[in-house]
C-alpha positions as CSV (number, residue, x, y, z in Angstrom):
1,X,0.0,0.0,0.0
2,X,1.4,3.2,-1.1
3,X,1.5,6.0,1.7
4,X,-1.0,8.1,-0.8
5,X,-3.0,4.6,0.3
6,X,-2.9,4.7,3.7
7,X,-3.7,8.1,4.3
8,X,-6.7,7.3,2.2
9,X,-7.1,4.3,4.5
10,X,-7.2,6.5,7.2
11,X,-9.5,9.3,6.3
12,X,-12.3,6.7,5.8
13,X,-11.3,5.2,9.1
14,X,-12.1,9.0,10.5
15,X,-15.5,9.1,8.7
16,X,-16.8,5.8,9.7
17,X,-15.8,6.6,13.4
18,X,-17.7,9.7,13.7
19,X,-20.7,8.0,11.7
20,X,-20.1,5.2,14.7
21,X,-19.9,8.4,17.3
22,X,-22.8,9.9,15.4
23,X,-24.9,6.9,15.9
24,X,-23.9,7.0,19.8
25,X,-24.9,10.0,20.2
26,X,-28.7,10.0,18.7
27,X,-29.0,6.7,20.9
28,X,-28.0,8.5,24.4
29,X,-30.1,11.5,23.4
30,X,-32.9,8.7,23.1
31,X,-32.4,7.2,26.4
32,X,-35.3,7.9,27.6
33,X,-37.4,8.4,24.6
34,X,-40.1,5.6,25.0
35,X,-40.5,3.3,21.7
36,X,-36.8,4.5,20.7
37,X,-34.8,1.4,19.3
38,X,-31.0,2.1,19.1
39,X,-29.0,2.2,16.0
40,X,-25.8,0.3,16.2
41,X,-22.4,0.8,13.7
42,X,-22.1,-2.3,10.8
43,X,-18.1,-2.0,9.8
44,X,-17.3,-3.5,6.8
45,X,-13.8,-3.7,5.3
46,X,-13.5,-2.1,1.8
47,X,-11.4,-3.3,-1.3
48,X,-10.2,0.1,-3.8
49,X,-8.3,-1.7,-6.2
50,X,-6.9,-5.2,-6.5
51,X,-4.3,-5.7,-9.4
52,X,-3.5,-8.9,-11.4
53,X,0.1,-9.5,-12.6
54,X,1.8,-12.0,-13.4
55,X,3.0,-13.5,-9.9
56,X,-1.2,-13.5,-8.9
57,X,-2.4,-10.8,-6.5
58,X,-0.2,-8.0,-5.7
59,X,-1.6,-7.3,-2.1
60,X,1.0,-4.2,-1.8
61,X,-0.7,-2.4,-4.2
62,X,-4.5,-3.5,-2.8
63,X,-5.8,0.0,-1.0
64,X,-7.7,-1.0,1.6
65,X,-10.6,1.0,3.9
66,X,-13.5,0.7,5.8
67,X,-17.5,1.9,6.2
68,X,-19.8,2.3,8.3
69,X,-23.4,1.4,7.8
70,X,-26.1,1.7,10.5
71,X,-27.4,-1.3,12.4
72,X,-30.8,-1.1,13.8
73,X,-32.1,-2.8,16.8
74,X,-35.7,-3.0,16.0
75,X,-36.4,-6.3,17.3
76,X,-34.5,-5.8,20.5
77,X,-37.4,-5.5,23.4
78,X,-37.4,-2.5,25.8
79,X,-38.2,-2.6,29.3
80,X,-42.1,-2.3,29.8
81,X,-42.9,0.0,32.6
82,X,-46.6,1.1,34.1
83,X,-48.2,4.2,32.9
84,X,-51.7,5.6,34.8
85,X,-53.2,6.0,31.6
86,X,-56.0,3.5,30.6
87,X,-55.3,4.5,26.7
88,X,-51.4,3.3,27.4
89,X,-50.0,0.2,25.7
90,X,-46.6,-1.7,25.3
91,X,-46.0,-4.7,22.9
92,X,-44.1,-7.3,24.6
93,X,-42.5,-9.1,21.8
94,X,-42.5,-8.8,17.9
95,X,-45.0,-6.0,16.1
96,X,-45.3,-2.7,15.7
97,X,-48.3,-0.7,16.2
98,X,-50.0,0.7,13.0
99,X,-50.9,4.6,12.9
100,X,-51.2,7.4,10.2
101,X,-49.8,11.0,9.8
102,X,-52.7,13.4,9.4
103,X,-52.3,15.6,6.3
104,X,-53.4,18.8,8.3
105,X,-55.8,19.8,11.1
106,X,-59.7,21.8,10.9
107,X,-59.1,25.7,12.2
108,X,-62.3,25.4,14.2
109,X,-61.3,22.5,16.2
110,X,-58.3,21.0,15.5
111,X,-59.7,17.7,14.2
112,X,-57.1,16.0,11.8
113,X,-58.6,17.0,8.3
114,X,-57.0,14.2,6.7
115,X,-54.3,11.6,6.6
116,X,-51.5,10.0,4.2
117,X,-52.3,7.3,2.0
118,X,-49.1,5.7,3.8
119,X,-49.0,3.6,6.7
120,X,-46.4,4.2,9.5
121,X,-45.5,2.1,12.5
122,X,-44.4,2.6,16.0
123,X,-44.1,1.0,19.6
124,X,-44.6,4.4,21.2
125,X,-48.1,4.1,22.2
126,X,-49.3,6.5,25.2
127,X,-52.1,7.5,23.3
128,X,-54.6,9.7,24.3
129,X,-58.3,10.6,23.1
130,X,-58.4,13.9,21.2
131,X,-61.0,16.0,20.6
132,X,-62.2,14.4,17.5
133,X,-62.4,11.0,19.9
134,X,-59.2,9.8,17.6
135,X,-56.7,7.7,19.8
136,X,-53.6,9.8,19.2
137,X,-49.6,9.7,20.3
138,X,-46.9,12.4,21.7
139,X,-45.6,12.3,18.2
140,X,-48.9,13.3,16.0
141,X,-49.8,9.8,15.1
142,X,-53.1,8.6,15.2
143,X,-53.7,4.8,16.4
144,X,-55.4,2.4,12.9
145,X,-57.5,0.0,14.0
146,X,-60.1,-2.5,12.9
147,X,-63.6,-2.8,13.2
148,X,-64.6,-5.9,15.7
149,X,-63.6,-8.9,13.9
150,X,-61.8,-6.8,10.9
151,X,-58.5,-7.9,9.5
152,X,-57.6,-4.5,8.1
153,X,-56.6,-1.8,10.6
154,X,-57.5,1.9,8.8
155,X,-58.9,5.0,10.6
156,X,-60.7,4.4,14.2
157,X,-62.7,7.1,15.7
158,X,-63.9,5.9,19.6
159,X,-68.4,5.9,19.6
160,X,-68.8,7.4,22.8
161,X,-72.8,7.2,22.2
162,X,-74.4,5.9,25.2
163,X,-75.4,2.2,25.7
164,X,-78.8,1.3,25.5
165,X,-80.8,-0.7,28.2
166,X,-81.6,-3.8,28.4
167,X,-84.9,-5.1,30.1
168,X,-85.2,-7.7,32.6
169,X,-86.2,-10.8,30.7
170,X,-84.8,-13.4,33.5
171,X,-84.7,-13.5,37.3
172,X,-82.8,-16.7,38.6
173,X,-84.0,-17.4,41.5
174,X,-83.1,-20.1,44.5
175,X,-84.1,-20.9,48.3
176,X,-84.1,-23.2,51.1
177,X,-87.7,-22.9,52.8
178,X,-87.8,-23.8,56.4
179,X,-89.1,-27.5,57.0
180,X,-90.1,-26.7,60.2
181,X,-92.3,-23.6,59.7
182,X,-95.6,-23.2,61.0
183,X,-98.3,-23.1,58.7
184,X,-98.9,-19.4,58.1
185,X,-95.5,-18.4,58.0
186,X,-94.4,-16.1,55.2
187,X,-91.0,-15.6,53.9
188,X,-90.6,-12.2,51.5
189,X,-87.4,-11.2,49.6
190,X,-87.0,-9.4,46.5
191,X,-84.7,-7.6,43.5
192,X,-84.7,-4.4,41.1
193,X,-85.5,-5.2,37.9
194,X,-84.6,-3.2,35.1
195,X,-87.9,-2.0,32.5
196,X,-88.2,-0.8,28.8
197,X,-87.0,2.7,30.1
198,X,-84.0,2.2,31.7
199,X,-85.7,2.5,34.8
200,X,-85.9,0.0,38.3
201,X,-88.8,-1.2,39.3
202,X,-89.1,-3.3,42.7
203,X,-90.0,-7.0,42.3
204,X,-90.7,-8.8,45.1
205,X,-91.4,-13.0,46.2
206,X,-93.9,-13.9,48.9
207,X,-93.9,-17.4,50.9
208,X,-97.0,-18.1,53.0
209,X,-96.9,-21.8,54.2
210,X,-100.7,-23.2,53.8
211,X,-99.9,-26.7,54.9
212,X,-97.4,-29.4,55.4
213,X,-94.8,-29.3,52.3
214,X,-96.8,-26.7,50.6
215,X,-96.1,-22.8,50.3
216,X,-98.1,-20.3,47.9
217,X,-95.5,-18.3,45.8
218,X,-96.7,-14.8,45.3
219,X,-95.1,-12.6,42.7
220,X,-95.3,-9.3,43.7
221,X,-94.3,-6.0,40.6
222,X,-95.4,-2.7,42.3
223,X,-95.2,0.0,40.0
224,X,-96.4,-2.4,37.2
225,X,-99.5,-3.1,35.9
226,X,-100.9,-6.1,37.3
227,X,-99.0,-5.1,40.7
228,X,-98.9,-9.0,41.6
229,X,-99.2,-12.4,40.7
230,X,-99.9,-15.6,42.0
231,X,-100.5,-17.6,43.9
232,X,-98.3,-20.2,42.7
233,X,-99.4,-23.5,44.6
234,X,-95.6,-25.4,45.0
235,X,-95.2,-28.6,46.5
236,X,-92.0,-30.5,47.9
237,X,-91.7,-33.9,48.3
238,X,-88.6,-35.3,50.4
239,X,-87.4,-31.6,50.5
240,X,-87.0,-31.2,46.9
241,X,-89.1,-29.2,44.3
242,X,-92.2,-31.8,43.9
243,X,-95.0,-29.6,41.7
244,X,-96.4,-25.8,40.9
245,X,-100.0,-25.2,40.1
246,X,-101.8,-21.6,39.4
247,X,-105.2,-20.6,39.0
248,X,-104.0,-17.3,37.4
249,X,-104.4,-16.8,33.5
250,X,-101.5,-14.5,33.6
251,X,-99.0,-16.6,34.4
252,X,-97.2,-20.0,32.0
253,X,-95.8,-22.4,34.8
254,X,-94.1,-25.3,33.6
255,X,-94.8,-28.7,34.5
256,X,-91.5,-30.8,34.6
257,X,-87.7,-30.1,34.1
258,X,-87.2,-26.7,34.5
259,X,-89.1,-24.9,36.8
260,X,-90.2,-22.0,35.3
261,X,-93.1,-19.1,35.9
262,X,-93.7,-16.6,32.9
263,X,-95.1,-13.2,33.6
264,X,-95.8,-10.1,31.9
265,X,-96.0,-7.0,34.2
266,X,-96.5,-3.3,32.0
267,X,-94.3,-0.9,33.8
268,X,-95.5,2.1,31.4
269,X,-93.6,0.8,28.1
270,X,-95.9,-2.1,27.2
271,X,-96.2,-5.6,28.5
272,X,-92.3,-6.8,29.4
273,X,-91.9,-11.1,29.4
274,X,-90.1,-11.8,32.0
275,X,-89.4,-15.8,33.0
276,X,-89.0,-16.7,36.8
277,X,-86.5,-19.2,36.8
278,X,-86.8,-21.6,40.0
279,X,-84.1,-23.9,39.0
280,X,-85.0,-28.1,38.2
281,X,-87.5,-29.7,39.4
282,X,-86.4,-32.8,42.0
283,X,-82.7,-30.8,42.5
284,X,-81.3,-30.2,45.5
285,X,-79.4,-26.3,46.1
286,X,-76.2,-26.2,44.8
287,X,-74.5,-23.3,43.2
288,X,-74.6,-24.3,39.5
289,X,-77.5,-23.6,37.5
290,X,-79.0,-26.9,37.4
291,X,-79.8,-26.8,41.3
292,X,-83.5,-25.6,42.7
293,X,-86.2,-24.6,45.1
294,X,-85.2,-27.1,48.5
295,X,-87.8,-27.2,52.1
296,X,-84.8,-28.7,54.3
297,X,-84.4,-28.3,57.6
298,X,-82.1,-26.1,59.3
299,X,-80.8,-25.0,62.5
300,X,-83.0,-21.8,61.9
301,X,-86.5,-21.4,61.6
302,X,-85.3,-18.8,58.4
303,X,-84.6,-19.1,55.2
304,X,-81.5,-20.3,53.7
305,X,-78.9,-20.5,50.7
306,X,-80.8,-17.5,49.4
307,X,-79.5,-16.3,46.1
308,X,-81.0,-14.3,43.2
309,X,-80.2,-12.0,40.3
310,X,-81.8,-10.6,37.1
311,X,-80.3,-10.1,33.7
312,X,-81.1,-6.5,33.1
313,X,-78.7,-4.0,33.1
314,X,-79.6,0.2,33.2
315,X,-78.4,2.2,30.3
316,X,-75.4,3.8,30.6
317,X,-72.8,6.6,29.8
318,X,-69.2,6.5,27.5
319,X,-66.8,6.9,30.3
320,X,-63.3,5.7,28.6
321,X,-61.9,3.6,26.3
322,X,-59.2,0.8,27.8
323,X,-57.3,-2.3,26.2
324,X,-57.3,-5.7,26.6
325,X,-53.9,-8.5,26.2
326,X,-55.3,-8.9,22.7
327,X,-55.8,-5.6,21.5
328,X,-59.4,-5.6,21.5
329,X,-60.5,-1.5,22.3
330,X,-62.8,-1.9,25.2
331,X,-65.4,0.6,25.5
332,X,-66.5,1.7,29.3
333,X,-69.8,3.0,30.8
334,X,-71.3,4.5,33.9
335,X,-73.5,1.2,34.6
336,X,-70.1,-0.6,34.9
337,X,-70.7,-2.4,31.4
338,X,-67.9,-2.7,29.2
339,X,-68.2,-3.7,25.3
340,X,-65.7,-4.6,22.5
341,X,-65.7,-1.5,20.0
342,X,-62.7,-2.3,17.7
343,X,-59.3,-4.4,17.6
344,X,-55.9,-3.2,17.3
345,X,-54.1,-5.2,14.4
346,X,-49.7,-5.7,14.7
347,X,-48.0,-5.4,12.0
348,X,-45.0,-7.7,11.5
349,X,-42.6,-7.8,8.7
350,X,-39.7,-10.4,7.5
351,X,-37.2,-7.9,8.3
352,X,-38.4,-5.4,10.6
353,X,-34.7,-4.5,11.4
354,X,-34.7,-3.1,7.7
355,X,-37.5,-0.6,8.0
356,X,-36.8,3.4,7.2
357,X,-36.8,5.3,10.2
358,X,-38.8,8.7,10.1
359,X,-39.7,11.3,12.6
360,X,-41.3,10.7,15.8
361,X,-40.1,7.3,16.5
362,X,-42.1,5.9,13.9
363,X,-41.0,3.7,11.0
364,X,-42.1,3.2,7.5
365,X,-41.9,-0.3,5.0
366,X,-39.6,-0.9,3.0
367,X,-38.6,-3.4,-0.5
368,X,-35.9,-5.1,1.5
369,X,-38.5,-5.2,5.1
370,X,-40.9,-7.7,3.1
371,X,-44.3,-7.2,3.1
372,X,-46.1,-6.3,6.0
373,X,-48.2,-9.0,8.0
374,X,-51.4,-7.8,10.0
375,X,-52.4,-10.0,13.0
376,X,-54.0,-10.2,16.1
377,X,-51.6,-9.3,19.3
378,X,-50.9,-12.4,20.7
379,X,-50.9,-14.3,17.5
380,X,-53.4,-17.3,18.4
381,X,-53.3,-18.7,15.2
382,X,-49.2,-19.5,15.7
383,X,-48.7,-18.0,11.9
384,X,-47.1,-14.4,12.5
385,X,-45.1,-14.4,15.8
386,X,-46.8,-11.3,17.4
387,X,-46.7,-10.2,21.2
388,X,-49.1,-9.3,23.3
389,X,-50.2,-5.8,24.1
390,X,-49.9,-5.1,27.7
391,X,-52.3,-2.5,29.0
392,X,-51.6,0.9,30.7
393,X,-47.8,0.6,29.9
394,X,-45.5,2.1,27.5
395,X,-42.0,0.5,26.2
396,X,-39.4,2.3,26.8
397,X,-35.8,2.9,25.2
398,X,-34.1,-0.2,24.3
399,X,-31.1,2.1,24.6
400,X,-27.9,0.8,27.4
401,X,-26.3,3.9,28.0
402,X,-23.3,1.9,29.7
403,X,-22.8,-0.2,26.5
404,X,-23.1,3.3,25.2
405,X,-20.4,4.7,26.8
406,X,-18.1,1.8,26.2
407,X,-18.3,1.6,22.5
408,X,-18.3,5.8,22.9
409,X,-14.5,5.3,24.1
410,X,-13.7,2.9,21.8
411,X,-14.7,4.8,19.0
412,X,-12.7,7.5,20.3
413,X,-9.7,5.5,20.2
414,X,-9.9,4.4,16.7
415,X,-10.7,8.1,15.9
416,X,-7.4,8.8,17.1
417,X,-5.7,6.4,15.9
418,X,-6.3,6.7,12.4
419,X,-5.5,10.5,13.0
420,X,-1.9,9.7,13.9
421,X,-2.1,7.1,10.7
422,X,-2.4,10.4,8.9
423,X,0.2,12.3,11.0
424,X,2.6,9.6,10.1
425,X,1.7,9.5,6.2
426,X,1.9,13.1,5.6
427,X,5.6,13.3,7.7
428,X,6.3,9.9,5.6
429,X,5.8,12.2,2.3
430,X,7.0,15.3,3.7
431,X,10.4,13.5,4.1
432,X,10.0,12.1,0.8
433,X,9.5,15.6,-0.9
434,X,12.2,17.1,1.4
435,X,14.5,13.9,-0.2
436,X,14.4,14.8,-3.6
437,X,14.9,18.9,-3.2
């Protein structure tokens, strides 16, 4: 190698060292930018020229050199830390989280007024509603999602319209009578059940023992029209649920297997079918739903193993939007229902580590990334190797600033190193020129 050649040499060893230090010092700035995946320093050794002579390969006249090419650590996982924010998420393993770039915003209320045609990608995700109930990031990208059972995530805007009632249409409903209870003895109890208006009405159930192993079952809907029902002659036999018997047209009670009663009560909206369901007849209590109305004795004269509910549920409000492990968008409301309003989608590409980096810790796809694959997070089918999302987190830097600093002072060493490579050359050809004069 010619001294021309080595200082040549040398030079590109000082460029690929401060592209190295370059690299070092975007990651440590990064540090603690959440989603932010390092770029490492790919040195590769360069040939100029390689001449052919008669002998074979003259390697003293092969010019030799390096570059540096950056290496990105997109598939290397960042710690996942807790964030208060419901509208938070972290993926823990492979995928990147879809989103779009709006094209501009509305004057009167900020609203994005349109997006790219292009798909970006990012694993910085502490979105937050915005006021056009978009799921946006710190950066200006808006979340893409799918509809509920979609395959293709595109523009999501969060329906914060209320949720509609639903009307009673079942009341499960179980007890132990008292064996021993005088005849006369009445047992009451009761629920709220929910109407065609969203509103609760009082139901109620009234025991009055008429003679051995026999209680008349009185249904009792004040505020609705009839206000009661019944009686319900029921019958036990050995304890268990023997037979029920009415003389009242407005109520259906079945015969065998499940014991049901039918009744309609109008609570201002209409006559509502609602099904009392008393279990089986001939079962004991238990806790399944199988189990039914029992006379056993007990160390009480009371009732016992009382348990009922109703399936009807009061309208409710949009109070926020949370996440689940899949990525399904839950929406919340005041009456502590919850509902599945979209799905979040990963992406996942052959080389993720080959995607072009753009502003905002986002990424775009590339020819030599592969096509992009959309799943669900968590990847049940096995096919695309996608993590999970983890709720009310965010990932953050995958940077280690000690490594950092370790491959800061090595670089800083080859820096000077190959600036006394050019010291030496240029005194080399200094003495050279000094030679000749």
């Amino acid at each position: 190698m010619s001294g021309f050649g080595s200082f040549d040499t040398a030079l590109l060893g000082l460029t690929a060292q401060t592209i190295a230090i370059g690299h070092i010092s975007d990651n440590v700035a990064n540090a603690g930018t959440n989603g932010y995946k390092q770029v490492d320093t790919a040195f590769s050794d360069l040939v100029f020229t390689k001449l052919q002579g008669a002998g074979g390969n003259s390697d003293a006249t092969r010019n030799m050199g390096v570059s540096a090419i950056p290496d990105f650590a997109n598939r290397r996982q960042g710690t996942i830390i807790h964030d208060d924010s419901l509208t938070s998420i972290a993926v823990n393993g492979a995928g990147f989280i879809p989103v779009a770039k709006p094209t501009g915003f509305n004057a009167a209320d900020g609203t994005p007024s349109g997006f790219e045609d292009t798909t970006y990608y990012t694993r910085l995700g502490d979105f937050r509603l915005d006021n056009s109930n978009r799921l946006v990031n710190s950066a200006g990208y808006y979340l893409q999602a799918a509809a509920v059972n979609g395959t293709t995530p595109g523009d999501f805007v969060i329906d914060d319209s209320d949720i509609a009632a639903v009307p009673t249409s079942t009341i499960s409903y179980k007890i132990n009578l008292p064996a021993s209870a005088n005849t006369g003895t009445t047992v009451a109890n009761g629920i709220g059940l929910i109407d065609a208006n969203s509103v609760q009405q009082d139901f109620g159930v009234t025991w009055t023992k008429t003679a051995a192993d026999t209680w008349d079952l009185t249904i009792n809907t004040a505020g609705g029209t009839p206000s009661s029902f019944g009686p319900v002659t029921v019958t036990f036999a050995n304890g268990v649920l023997a037979s029920m018997t009415t003389a009242d047209p407005n109520l259906t009670v079945s015969g065998a297997g499940a014991a049901t009663i039918g009744f309609s009560p109008d609570f201002g909206a209409g006559a509502q079918a609602i099904t009392l369901d008393l279990g089986t007849y001939g079962s004991v209590f238990s806790t399944d739903s199988t189990s039914g109305l029992t006379q056993y004795a007990s160390q009480t004269s009371a009732a016992t193993n009382f348990d009922i509910s109703q399936n009807g549920l009061l309208s409710g409000q949009f109070t926020n939007v949370s996440f689940d492990e899949d990525g399904q968008i839950i929406y919340n409301y005041t009456n502590a229902r919850s509902q599945v309003g979209g799905q979040i989608l990963l992406a996942n590409f052959p080389e993720p580590d080959r995607l072009d980096r753009v502003d905002g810790t986002a990424y775009r796809g590339t020819t030599v990334a592969g096509d992009v694959v959309y799943g669900i997070p968590g990847d049940p089918t096995g096919t695309t190797g996608l993590g999970h999302i983890v709720a009310s987190s965010l990932e953050q830097s995958n940077v280690d600033v000690a490594e950092q600093m370790t491959r800061l002072i090595v670089a800083q060493q080859a820096y000077g190193m190959n600036s006394q490579v050019i010291k030496a050359s240029d005194d080399m050809l200094s003495r050279a020129i000094d030679m000749k004069r």
